[in-house]
C-alpha positions as a Markdown table, in Angstrom:
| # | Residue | x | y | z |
|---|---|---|---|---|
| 1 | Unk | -1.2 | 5.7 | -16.2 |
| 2 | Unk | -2.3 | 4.3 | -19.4 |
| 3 | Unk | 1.2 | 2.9 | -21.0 |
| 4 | Unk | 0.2 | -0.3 | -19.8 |
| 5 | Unk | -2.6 | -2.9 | -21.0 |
| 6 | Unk | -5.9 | -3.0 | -18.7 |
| 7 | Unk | -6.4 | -5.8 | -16.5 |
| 8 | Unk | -7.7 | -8.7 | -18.6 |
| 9 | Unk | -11.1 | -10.1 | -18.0 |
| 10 | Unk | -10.1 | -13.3 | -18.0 |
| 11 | Unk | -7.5 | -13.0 | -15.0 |
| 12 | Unk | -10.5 | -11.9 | -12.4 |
| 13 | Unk | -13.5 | -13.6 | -10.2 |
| 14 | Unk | -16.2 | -11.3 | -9.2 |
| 15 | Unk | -18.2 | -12.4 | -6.2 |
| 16 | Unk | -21.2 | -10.8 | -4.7 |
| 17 | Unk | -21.5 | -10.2 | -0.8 |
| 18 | Unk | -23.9 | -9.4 | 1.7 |
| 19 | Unk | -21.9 | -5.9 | 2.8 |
| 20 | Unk | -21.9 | -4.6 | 6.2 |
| 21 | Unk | -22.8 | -0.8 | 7.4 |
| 22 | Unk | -25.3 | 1.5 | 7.0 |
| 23 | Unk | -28.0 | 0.5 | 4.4 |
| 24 | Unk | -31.3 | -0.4 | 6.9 |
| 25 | Unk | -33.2 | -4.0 | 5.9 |
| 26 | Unk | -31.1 | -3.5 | 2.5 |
| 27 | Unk | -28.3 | -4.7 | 3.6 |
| 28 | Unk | -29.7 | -7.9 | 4.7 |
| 29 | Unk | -31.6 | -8.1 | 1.5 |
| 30 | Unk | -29.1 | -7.6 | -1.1 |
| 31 | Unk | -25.6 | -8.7 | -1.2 |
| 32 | Unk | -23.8 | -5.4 | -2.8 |
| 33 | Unk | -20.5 | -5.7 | -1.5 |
| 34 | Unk | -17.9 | -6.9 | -4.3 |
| 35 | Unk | -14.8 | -9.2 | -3.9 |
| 36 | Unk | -13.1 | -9.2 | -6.8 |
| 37 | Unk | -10.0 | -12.3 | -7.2 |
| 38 | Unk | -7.1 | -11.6 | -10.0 |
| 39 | Unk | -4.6 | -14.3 | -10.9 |
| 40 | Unk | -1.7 | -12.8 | -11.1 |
| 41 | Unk | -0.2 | -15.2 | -13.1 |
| 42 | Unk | -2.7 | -14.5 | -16.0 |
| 43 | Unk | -1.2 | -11.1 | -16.1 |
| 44 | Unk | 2.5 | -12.2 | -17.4 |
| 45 | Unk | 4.2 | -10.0 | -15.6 |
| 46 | Unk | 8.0 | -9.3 | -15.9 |
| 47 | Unk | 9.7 | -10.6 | -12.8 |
| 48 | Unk | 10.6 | -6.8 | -11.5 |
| 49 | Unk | 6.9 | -5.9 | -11.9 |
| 50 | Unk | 5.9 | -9.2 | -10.4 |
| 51 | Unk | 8.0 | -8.3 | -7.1 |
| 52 | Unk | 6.2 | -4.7 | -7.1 |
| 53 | Unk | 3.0 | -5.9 | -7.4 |
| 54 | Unk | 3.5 | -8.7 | -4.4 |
| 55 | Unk | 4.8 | -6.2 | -2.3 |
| 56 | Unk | 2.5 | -3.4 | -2.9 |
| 57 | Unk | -0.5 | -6.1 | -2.4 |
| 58 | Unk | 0.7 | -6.8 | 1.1 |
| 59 | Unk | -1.8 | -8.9 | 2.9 |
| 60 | Unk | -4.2 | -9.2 | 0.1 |
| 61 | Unk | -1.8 | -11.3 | -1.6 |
| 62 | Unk | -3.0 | -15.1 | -1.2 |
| 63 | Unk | -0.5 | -18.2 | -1.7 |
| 64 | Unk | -2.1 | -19.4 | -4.9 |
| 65 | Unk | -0.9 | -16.0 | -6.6 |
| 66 | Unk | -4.1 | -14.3 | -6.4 |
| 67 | Unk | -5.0 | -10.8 | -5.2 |
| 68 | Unk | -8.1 | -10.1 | -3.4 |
| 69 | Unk | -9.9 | -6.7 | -3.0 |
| 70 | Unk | -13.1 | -6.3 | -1.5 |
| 71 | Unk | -14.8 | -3.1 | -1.8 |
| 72 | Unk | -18.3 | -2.6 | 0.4 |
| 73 | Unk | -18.5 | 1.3 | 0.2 |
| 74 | Unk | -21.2 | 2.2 | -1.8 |
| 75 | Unk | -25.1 | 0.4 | -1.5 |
| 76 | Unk | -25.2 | -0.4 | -5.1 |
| 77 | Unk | -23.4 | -3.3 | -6.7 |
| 78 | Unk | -22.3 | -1.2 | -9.5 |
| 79 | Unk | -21.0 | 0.9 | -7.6 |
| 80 | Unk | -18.8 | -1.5 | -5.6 |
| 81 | Unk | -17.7 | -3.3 | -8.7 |
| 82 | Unk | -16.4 | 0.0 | -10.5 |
| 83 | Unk | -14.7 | 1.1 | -7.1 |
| 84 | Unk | -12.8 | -2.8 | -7.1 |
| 85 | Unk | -11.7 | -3.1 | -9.9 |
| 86 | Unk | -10.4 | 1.4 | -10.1 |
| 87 | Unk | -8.6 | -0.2 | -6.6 |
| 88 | Unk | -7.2 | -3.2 | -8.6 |
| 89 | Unk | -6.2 | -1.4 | -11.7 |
| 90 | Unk | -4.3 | 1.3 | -9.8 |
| 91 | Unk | -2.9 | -0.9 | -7.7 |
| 92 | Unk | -1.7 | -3.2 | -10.7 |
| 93 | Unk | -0.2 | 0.5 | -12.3 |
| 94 | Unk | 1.7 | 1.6 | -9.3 |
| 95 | Unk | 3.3 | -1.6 | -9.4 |
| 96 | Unk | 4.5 | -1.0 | -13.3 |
| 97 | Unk | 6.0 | 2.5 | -12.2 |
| 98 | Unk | 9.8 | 2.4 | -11.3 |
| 99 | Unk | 10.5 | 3.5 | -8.3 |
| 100 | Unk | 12.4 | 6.9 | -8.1 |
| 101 | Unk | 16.1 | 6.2 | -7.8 |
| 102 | Unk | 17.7 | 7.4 | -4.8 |
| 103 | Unk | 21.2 | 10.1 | -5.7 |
| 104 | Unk | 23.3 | 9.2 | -2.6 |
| 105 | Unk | 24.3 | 12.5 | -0.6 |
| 106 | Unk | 26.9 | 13.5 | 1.5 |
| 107 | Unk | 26.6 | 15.9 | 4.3 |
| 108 | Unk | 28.6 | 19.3 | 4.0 |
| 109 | Unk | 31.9 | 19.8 | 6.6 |
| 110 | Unk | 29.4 | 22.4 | 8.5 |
| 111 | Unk | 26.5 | 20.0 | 8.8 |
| 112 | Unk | 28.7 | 17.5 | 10.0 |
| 113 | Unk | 30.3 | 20.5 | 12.4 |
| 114 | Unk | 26.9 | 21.6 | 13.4 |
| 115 | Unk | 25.7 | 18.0 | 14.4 |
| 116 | Unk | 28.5 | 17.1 | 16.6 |
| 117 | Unk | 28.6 | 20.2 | 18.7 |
| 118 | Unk | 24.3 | 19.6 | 19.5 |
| 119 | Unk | 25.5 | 16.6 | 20.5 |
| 120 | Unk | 28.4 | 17.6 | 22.8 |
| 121 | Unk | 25.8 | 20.1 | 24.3 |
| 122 | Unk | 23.2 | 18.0 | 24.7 |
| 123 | Unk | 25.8 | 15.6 | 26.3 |
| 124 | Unk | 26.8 | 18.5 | 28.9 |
| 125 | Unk | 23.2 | 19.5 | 29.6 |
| 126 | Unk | 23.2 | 15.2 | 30.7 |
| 127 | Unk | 25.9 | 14.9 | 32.4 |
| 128 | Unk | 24.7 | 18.4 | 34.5 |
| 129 | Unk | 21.5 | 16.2 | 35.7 |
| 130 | Unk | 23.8 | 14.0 | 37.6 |
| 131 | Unk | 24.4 | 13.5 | 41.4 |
| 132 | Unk | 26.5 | 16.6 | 42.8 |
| 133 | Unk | 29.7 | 14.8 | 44.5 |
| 134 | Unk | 31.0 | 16.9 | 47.2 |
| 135 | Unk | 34.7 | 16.1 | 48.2 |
């Protein structure tokens, strides 16, 4: 997961949050959840990658090209931050990874033998539930 460059620290906005969950009076106290922005368009990305990475972001993909991960796990702030930005590098690795091609197949004469007579069965044991006609 290393052959590409880390995330640049100029590309990212770190913003502190009062988190929800456990944590007692803390947690209205200290704001130690993490929301971490990246502009993906600091990042250069070839066009393939570029596609990877907006589809792999799904929903926290925003319309100004940014990618938004908010992590509120842990009660520390540290803790948050390393676990945001772990989330944002791996995410930003998956997306450099091609995807596994796909070897087309072609099912064997027997398969192909095999699957049509389970149909033609299953078709009889249908038919069977039918209405009895009596002429």
């Amino acid at each position: 997961m290393a052959d590409w460059p880390p995330v640049p620290e100029h590309a990212l906005e770190e913003k502190f949050l009062a988190a929800t969950g456990p944590g007692g009076q803390n947690v209205n106290k200290v704001a130690t959840a993490v929301q971490i922005r990246m502009d993906v368009f600091a990042l250069r990305l070839l066009p393939a990658v570029y596609a990877r990475l907006k589809q792999l972001a799904g929903s926290r993909w925003t319309s100004e090209g940014e990618i938004i991960i908010t992590a509120r796990s842990f009660r520390t702030q540290e803790a948050n931050r390393a676990d945001a930005r772990e989330r944002l590098a791996e995410l930003v690795g998956r997306a450099h990874q091609l995807p596994a091609r796909r070897v087309k197949t072609k099912p064997s004469r027997a398969a192909k033998e095999k699957r049509l007579t389970g149909k033609s069965i299953r078709s009889d044991v249908k038919k069977g539930r039918g209405k009895i006609r009596i002429d």
